[in-house]
C-alpha positions as CSV (number, residue, x, y, z in Angstrom):
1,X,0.0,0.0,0.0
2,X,1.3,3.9,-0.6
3,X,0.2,7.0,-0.2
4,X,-0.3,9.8,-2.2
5,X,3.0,10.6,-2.2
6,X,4.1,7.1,-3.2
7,X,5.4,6.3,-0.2
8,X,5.1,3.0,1.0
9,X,3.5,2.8,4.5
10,X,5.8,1.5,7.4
11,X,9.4,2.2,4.8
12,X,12.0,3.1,6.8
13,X,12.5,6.9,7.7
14,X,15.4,8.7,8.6
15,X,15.8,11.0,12.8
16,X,17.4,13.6,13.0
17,X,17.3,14.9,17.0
18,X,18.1,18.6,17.5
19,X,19.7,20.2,20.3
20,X,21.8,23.2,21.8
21,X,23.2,20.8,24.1
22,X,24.9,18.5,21.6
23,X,29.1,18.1,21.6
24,X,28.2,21.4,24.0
25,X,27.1,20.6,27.7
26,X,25.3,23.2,29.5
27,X,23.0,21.4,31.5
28,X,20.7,18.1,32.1
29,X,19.6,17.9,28.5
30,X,23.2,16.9,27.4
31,X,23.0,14.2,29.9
32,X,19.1,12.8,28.4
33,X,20.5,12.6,24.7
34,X,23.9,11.3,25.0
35,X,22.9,8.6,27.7
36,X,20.2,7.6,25.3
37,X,22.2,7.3,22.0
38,X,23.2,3.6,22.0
39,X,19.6,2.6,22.9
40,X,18.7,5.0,19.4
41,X,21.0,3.8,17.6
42,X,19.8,0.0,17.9
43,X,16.6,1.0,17.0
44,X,17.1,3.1,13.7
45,X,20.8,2.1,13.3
46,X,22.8,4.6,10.4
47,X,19.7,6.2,9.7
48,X,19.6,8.2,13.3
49,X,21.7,11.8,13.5
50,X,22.0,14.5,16.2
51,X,22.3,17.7,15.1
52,X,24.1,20.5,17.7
53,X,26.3,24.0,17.0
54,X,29.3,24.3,16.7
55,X,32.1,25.4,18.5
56,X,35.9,24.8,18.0
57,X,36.7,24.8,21.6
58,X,34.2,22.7,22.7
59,X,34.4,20.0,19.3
60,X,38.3,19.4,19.9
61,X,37.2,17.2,22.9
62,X,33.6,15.7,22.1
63,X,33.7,15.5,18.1
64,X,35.9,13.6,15.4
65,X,35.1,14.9,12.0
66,X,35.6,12.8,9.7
67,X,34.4,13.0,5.3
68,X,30.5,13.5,5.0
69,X,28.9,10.8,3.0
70,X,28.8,12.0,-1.0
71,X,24.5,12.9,-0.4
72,X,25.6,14.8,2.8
73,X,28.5,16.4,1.0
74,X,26.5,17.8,-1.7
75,X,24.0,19.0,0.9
76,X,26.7,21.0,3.0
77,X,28.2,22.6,-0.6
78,X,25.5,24.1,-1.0
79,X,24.9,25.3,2.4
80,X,28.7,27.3,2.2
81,X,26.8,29.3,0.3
82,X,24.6,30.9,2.2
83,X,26.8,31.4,5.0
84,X,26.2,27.9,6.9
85,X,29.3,25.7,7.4
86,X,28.1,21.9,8.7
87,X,31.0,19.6,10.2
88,X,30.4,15.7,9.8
89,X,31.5,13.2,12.4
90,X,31.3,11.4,15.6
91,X,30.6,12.2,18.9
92,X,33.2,10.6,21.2
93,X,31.0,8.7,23.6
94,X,29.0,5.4,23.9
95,X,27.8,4.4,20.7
96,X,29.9,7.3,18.7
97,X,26.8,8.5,16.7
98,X,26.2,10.4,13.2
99,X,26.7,14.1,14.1
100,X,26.5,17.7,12.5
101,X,27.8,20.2,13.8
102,X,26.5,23.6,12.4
103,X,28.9,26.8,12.3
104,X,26.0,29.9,11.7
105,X,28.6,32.6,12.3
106,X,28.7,33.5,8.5
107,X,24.9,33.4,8.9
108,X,24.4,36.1,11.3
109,X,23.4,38.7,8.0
110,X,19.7,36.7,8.3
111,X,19.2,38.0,11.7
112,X,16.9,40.6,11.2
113,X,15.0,39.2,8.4
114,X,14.4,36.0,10.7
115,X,13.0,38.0,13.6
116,X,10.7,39.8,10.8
117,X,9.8,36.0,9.6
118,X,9.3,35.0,13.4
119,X,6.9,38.3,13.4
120,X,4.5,37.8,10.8
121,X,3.6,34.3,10.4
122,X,3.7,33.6,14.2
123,X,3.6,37.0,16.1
124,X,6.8,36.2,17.9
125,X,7.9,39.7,19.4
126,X,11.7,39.6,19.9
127,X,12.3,43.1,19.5
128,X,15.1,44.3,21.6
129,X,16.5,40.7,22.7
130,X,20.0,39.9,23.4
131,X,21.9,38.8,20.4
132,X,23.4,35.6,23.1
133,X,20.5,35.2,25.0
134,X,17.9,34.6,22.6
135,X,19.2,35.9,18.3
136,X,21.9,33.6,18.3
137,X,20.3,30.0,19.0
138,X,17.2,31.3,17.0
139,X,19.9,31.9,14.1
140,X,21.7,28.5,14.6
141,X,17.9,26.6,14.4
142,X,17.1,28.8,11.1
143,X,20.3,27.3,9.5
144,X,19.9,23.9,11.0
145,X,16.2,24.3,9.4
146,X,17.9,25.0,5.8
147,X,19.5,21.9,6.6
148,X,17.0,19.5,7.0
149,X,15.4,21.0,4.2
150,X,17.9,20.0,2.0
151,X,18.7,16.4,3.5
152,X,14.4,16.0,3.0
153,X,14.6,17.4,-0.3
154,X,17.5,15.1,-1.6
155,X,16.9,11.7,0.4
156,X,14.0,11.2,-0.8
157,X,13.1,9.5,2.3
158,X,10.2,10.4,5.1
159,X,12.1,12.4,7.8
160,X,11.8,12.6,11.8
161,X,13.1,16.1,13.4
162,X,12.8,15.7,17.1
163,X,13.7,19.3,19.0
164,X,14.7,19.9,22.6
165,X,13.6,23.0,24.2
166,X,13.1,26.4,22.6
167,X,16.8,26.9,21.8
168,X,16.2,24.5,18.8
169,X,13.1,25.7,17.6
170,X,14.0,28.0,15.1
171,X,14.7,24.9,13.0
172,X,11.5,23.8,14.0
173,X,9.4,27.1,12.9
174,X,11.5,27.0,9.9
175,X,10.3,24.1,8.6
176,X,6.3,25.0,9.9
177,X,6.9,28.8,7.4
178,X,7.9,27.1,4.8
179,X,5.5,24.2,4.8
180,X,8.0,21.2,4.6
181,X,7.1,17.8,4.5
182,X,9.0,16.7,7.8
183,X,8.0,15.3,11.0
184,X,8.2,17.4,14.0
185,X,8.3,16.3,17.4
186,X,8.9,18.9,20.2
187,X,10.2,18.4,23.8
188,X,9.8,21.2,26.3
189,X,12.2,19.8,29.2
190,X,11.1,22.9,31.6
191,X,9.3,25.5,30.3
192,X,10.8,28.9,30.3
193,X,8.2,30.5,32.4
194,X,8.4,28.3,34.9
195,X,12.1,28.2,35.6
196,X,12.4,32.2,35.7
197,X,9.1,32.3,38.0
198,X,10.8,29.5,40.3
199,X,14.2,30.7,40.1
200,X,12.5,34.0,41.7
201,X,11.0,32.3,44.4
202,X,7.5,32.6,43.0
203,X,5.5,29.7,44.3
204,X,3.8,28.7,41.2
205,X,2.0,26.0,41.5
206,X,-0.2,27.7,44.4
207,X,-1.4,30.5,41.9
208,X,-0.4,28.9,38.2
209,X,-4.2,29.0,37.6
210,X,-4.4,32.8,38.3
211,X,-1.1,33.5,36.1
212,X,-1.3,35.0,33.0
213,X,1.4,33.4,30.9
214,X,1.8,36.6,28.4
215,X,1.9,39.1,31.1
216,X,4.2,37.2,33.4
217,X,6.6,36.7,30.7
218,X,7.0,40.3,29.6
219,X,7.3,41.3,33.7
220,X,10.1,38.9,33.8
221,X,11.8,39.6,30.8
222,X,11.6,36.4,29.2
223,X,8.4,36.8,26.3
224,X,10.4,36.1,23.4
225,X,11.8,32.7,24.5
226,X,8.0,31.9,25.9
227,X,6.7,33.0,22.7
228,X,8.8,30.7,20.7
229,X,8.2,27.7,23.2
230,X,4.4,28.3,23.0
231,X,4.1,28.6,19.2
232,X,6.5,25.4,19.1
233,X,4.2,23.5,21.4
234,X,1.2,24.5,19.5
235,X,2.8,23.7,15.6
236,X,4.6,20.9,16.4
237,X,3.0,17.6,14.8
238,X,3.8,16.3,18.4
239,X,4.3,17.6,21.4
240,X,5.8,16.5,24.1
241,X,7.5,16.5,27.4
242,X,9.3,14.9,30.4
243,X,7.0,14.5,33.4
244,X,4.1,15.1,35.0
245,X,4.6,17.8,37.0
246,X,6.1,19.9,33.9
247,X,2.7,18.5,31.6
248,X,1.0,20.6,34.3
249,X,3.2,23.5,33.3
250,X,2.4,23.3,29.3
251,X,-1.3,22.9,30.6
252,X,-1.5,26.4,32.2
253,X,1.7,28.4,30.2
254,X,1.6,27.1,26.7
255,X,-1.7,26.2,26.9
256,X,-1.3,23.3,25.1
257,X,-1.4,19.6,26.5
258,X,1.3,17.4,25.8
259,X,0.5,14.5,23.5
260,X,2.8,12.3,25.1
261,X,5.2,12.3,28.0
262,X,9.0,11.0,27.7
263,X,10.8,10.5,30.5
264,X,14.3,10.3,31.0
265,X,16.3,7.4,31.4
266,X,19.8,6.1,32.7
267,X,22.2,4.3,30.6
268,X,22.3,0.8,32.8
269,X,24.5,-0.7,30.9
270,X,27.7,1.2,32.1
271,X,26.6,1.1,35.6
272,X,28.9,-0.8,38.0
273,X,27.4,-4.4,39.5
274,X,25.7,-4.2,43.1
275,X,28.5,-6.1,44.6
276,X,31.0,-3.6,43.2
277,X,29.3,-1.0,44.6
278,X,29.5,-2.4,48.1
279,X,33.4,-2.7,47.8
280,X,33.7,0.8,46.2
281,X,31.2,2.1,49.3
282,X,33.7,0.7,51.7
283,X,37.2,2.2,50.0
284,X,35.9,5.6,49.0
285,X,34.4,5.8,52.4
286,X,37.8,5.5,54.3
287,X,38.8,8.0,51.7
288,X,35.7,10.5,52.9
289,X,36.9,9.3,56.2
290,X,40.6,10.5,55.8
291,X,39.1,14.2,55.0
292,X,36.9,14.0,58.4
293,X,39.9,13.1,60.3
294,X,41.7,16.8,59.2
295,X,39.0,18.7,58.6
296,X,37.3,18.4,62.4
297,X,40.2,16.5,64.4
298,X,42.8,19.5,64.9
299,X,39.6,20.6,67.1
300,X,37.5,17.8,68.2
301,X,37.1,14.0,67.5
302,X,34.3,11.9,67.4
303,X,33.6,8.3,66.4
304,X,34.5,7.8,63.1
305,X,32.9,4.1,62.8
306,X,29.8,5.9,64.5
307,X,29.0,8.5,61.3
308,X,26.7,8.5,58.6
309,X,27.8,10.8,55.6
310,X,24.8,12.5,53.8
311,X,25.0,15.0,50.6
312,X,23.2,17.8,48.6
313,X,24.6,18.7,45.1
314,X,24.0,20.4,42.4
315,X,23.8,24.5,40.9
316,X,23.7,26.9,43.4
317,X,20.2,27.9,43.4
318,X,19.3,28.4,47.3
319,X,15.5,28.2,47.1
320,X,14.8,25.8,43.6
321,X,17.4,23.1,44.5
322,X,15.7,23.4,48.5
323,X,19.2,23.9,50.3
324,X,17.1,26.6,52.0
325,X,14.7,23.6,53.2
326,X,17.5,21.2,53.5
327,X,19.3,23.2,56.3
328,X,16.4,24.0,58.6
329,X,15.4,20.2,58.9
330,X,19.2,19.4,59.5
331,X,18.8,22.2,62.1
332,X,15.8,20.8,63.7
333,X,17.7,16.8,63.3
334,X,20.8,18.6,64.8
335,X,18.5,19.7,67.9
336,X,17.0,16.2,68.4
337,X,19.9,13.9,68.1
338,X,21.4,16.4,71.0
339,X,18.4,15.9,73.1
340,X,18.5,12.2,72.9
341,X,22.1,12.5,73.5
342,X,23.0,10.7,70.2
343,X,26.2,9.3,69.6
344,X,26.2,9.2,66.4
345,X,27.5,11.8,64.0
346,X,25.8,13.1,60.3
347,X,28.1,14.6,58.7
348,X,26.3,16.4,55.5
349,X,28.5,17.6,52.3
350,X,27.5,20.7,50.0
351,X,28.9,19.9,46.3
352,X,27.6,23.2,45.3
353,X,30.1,24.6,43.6
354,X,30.4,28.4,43.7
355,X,33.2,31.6,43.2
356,X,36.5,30.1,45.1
357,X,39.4,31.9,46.2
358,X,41.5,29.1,47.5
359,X,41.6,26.3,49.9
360,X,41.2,27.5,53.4
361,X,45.2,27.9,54.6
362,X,44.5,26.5,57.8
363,X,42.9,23.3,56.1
364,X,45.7,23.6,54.0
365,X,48.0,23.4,56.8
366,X,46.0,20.8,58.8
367,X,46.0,18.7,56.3
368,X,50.4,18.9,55.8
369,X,50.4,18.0,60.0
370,X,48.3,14.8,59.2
371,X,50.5,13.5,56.6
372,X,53.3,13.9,58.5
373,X,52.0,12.0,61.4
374,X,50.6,9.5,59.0
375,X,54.4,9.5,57.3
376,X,55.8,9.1,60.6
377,X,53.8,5.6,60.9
378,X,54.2,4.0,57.4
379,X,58.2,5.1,58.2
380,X,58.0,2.9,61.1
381,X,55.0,0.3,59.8
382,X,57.3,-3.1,60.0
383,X,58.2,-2.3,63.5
384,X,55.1,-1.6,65.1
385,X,53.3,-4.8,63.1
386,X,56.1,-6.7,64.4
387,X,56.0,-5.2,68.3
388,X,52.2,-6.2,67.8
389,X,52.5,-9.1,67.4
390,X,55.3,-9.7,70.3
391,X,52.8,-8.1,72.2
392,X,49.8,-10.6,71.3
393,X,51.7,-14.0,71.7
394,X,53.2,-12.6,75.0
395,X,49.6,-12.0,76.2
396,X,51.2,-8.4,77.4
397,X,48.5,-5.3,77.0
398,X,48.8,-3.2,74.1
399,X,49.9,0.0,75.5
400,X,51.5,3.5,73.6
401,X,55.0,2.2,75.1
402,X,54.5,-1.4,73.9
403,X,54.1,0.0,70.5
404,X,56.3,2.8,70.2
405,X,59.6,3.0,70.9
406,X,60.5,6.3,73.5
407,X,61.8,9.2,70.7
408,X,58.9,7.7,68.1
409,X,56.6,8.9,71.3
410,X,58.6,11.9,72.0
411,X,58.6,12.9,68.2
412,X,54.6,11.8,67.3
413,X,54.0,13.7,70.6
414,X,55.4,16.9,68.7
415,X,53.6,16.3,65.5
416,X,50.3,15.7,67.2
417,X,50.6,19.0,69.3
418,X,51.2,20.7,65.7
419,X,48.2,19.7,64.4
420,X,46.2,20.4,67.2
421,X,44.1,23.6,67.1
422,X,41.4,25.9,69.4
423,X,37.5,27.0,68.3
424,X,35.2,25.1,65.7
425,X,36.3,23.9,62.5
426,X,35.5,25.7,59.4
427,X,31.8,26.0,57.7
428,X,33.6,25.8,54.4
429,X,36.3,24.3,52.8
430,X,37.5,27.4,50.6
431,X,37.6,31.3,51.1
432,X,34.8,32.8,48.6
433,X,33.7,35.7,47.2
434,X,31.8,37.9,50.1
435,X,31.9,34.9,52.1
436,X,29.6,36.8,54.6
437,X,27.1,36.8,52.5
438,X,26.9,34.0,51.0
439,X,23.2,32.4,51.7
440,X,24.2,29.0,52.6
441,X,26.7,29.9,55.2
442,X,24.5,32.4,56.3
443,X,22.2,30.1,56.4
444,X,24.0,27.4,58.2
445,X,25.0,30.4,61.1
446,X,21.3,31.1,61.6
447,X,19.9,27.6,62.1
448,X,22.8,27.5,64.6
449,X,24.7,24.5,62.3
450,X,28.3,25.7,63.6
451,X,30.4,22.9,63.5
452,X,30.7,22.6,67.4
453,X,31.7,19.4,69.4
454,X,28.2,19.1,70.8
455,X,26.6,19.2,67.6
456,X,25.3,15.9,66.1
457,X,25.1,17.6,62.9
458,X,28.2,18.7,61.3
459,X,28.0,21.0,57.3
460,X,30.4,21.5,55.1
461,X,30.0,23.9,52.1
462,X,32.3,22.3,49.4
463,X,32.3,24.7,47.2
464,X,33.8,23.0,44.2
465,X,33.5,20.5,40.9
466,X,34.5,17.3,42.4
467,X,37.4,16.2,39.9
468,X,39.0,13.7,41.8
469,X,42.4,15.8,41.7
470,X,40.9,18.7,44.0
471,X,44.2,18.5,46.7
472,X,40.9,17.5,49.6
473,X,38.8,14.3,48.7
474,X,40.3,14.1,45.7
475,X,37.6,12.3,44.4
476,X,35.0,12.0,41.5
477,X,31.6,13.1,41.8
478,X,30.7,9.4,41.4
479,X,32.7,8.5,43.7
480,X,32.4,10.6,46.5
481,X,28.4,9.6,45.8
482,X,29.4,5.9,46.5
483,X,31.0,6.6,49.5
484,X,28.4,8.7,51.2
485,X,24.9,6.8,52.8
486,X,22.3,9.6,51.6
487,X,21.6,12.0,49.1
488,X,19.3,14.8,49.5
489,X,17.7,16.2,46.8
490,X,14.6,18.4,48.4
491,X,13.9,20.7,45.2
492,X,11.4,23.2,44.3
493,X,11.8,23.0,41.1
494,X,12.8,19.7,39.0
495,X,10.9,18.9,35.8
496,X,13.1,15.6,35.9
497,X,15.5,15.2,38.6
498,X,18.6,13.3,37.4
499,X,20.4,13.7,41.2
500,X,18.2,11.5,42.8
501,X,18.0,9.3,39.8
502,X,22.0,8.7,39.5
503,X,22.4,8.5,43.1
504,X,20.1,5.1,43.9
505,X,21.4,4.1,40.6
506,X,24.9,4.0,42.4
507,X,23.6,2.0,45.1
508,X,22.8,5.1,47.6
509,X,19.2,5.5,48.8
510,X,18.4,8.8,48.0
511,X,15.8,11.7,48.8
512,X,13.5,13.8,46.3
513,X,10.3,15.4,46.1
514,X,6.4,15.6,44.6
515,X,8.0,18.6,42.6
516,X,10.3,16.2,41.0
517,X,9.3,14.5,37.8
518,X,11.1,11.5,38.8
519,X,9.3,11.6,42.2
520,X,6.2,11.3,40.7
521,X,7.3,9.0,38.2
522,X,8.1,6.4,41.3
523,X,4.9,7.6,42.9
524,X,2.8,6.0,40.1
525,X,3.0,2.7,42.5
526,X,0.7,3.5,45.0
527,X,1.7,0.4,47.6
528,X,5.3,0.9,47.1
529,X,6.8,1.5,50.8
530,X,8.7,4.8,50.9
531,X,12.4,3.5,51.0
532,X,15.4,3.3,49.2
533,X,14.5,6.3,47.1
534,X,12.2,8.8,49.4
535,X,9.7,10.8,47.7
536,X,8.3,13.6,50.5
537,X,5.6,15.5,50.3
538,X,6.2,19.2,49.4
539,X,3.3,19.6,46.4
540,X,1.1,22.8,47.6
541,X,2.3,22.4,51.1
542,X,3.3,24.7,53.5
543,X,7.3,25.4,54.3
544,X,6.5,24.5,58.2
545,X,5.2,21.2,56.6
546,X,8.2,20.6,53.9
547,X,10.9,21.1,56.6
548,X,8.9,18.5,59.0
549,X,8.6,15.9,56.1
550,X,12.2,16.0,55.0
551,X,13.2,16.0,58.7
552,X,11.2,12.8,59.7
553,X,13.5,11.1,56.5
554,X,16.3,12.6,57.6
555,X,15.6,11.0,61.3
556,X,14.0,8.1,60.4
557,X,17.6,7.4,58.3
558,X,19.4,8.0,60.9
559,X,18.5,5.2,62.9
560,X,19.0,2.5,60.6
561,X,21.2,0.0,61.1
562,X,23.8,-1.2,58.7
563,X,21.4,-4.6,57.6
564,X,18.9,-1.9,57.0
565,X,21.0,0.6,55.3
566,X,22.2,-2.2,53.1
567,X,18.1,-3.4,52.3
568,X,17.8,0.6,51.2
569,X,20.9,0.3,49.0
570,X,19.3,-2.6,47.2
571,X,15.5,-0.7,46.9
572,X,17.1,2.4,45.5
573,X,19.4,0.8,42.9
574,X,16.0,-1.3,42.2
575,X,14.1,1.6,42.1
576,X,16.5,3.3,39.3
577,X,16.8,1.0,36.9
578,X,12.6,1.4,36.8
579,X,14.1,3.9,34.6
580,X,16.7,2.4,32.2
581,X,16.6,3.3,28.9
582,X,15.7,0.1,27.6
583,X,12.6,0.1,29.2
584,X,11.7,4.5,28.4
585,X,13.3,4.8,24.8
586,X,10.0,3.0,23.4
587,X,8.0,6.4,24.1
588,X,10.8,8.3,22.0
589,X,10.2,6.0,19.4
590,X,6.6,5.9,19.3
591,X,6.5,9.7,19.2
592,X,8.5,9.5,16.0
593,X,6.2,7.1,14.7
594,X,2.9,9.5,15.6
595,X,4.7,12.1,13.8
596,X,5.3,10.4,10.7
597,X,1.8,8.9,10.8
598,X,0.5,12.7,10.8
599,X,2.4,14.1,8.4
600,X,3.1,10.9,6.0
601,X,0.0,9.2,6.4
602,X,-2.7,11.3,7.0
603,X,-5.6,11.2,4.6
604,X,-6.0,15.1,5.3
């Protein structure tokens, strides 16, 4: 059977997926399309391309460019022409796809005549905007929508153009003026309204119904970019995007209802096993451990086989990533573990990272003491092993002098008193910019989270990428996830919520919200037991009742046991791979296959 255009129904067709955030991380959307390329590429095989901008600096590392097929190359000749240079190759990661790279700088002439375009056929008012805020993504999408013109126009073969967020949709509303005969399939990650209103501490889910979209966006500055998402949502032969909670957005701001949702997925398949994880728990730990010991011990001690490590990370954005939520309920778990004269020690890590000036010198300089006591034993290891085990076979106690010889004592004695300092240790590892302003620390001061000896609680803003060659840790972000117990992830605003996601996926329970599209992803079983990966209630909820439902996790935790720590380890690494790629890239694909139904197939 064909259709009108000869076609036959079900033939193979050609995707090409669309983003700013391709060879050119920015943010989360980097992570969704590059974890989900093998899983792509199995379905449609060579007939599957991502599309991204280009930019020398960024290509050297990501992209090998290698000769364009001869249909490709005839394509890109006559692109030159207009001022549009595309680069053919591979993106170095799993699965090294079919890229092209667009170079629009000898484009930039079109500007104005695209905003004029954008003006009359859609009423897209982007009068005034910044040339790299908004004209210059607009311009790369225009040219990446000549492109796909010409592939459709010389393949001869039904095409797929899946977008991500506004910043592709120039492409998208090229193709929609000009009346092309590709498939479209939109994906609003977050919508641009939304983040700016959340970002500003506007509540908006309390009042969304009251909001009107248009005026909100001009007050905020942000009308061209809604404008574009809107008319994209509302063209688009499919619309979609990544959760519930941000469907509820498009609802009330686009006023369009997604046709499908697509949520994002983990690439399982380069996790490491369960039992590995346990191993790797246990030696990055000691190496977590090692930090403790010189970051609070020149002041204090406590028992470092009596701690549980938890951890926030992420942008620094105080009120949408909930550190402003996160530190009250540490304040109020800090207050109960002293009354009930807890033992035990949570020691919660900030991976935020933020302007540095340096390492703290007197962290700096606690941390040169340690070594050289810890030299001072691996110097002398073979001796005091062997004076061990005289000691244990003579039944003798194991005392200092047993083990040491006098001037060892004498000498460690020295070091020890070196190291040794008065007052509380710091709230931060690193001098920053107007440190006494800075709204975590601030923060941290005025919920009385100070680092003292009596505190149960202790913080520590780490105010840097963890690189795993960062002089302190020195560990990867991975890593230093795997040796921690618990990850808290209280947001505000998360149309997705990768933290949480990559966290149980590591093997570490983890904590996230009813804001969180992954939270209400897991939330869809309604008998599931809240473990493993905690989902607290925070939708339309009160801040007096937020900072009580994280804190009754954050307790409840807390008093787990290894065995049971271990049984949460297992439930949130179960709990993750509920969203492997192998199981969520079907929606992708079916989306594409809508798409071509309504453009290819439709008897209209």
């Amino acid at each position: 059977m064909r259709n009108k255009k000869g076609k036959k129904k079900g033939e193979k067709y050609y995707v090409f997926e669309i983003s700013w955030e391709v060879c050119n991380k920015v943010g989360g959307i980097n992570t969704v399309v590059k974890t989900k390329v093998p899983y792509m590429i199995k379905e449609y095989r060579d007939r599957y391309y991502l599309i991204g901008p280009y930019f020398p600096d960024r290509a050297i590392s990501e992209f090998r460019e290698r000769v364009p097929p001869d249909k490709l190359s005839e394509v890109f000749e006559k692109l030159k022409n207009l001022g549009i240079i595309c680069h053919y190759g591979k993106w170095l990661i799993r699965g090294e796809p079919n890229v092209i790279l667009v170079d629009y700088g000898g484009y930039i002439y079109k500007n104005y005549e695209i905003k004029t375009k954008l003006w009359e056929k859609f009423g897209i008012d982007s009068l005034g905007t910044e040339f790299h805020d908004f004209d210059e993504p607009i311009l790369w999408g225009d040219a990446v929508g000549v492109l796909l013109h010409n592939i459709s126009d010389l393949f001869g073969n039904r095409v797929v153009a899946h977008f991500h967020e506004w910043l592709s949709c120039g492409a998208l509303l090229y193709i929609k003026r000009n009346n092309l005969k590709i498939a479209t399939v939109f994906t609003t990650h977050a919508t641009t309204l939304g983040r700016t209103m959340a970002g500003n501490n506007v509540d908006i889910y309390s009042i969304m119904e009251k909001i009107d979209p248009e005026e909100e966006a001009y007050k905020w500055g942000v009308h061209s970019k809604h404008q574009v998402e809107r008319v994209s949502a509302h063209v688009a032969d499919v619309f979609t995007t990544v959760s519930e909670i941000t469907a509820i957005e498009a609802r009330n701001f686009l006023k369009k209802n997604p046709d499908m949702l697509l949520f994002n997925g983990i690439d399982t398949e380069k996790l490491p096993t369960f039992e590995e994880v346990l191993i790797r728990h246990r030696l990055y730990r000691e190496k977590i451990k090692e930090f403790l010991q010189y970051y609070f011990f020149p002041y204090y001690s406590f028992d470092l086989d009596d701690i549980l490590i938890y951890f926030i990370s992420g942008r620094y954005e105080f009120h949408n990533k909930g550190i402003d939520i996160f530190i009250s309920a540490l304040s109020k778990l800090n207050r109960v573990l002293k009354n009930e004269k807890s033992r035990r020690t949570i020691i919660t890590f900030f991976w935020i990272p933020s302007d540095v000036i340096r390492i703290k010198p007197e962290l700096l300089m606690a941390k040169a003491y340690y070594e050289d006591i810890k030299d001072a034993i691996e110097d002398n290891i073979n001796e005091i092993e062997s004076r061990i085990i005289r000691a244990l076979i003579s039944r003798k106690s194991i005392t200092e002098n047993v083990l040491f010889k006098e001037d060892f004592l004498k000498e460690a004695k020295k070091k020890v008193m070196r190291f040794l300092r008065d007052g509380n240790p710091p709230l931060c590892t690193h001098d920053i910019q107007n440190e006494e302003n800075d709204p975590i620390l601030r923060s941290f001061r005025e919920n009385n989270l100070l680092n003292r000896k009596e505190d149960r609680v202790k913080v520590i803003l780490y105010p840097i990428y963890l690189t795993g060659a960062d002089n302190l840790l020195d560990l990867s972000y991975d890593e230093a996830v795997i040796g921690s117990h618990l990850g808290v992830f209280p947001s505000y605003y998360e149309p997705w919520g990768y933290t949480p996601l990559e966290t149980g996926a590591l093997g570490v329970a983890a904590v996230t919200t009813d804001f969180s599209g992954f939270g209400r992803y897991l939330s869809q079983d309604t008998i599931r037991q809240n473990e493993g990966i905690y989902v607290i209630k925070m939708f339309r909820r009160s801040d007096e009742e937020k900072i009580e439902n994280l804190f009754e996790i954050l307790y409840q935790f807390s008093k787990l046991d290894r065995g049971k720590r271990i049984e949460n380890k297992m439930e949130a690494r179960r709990l993750a791979l509920l969203a492997d790629w192998n199981i969520l890239v079907s929606a992708y694909i079916n989306s594409h296959k809508v798409a071509i139904k309504r453009v290819y197939d439709s008897s209209g």
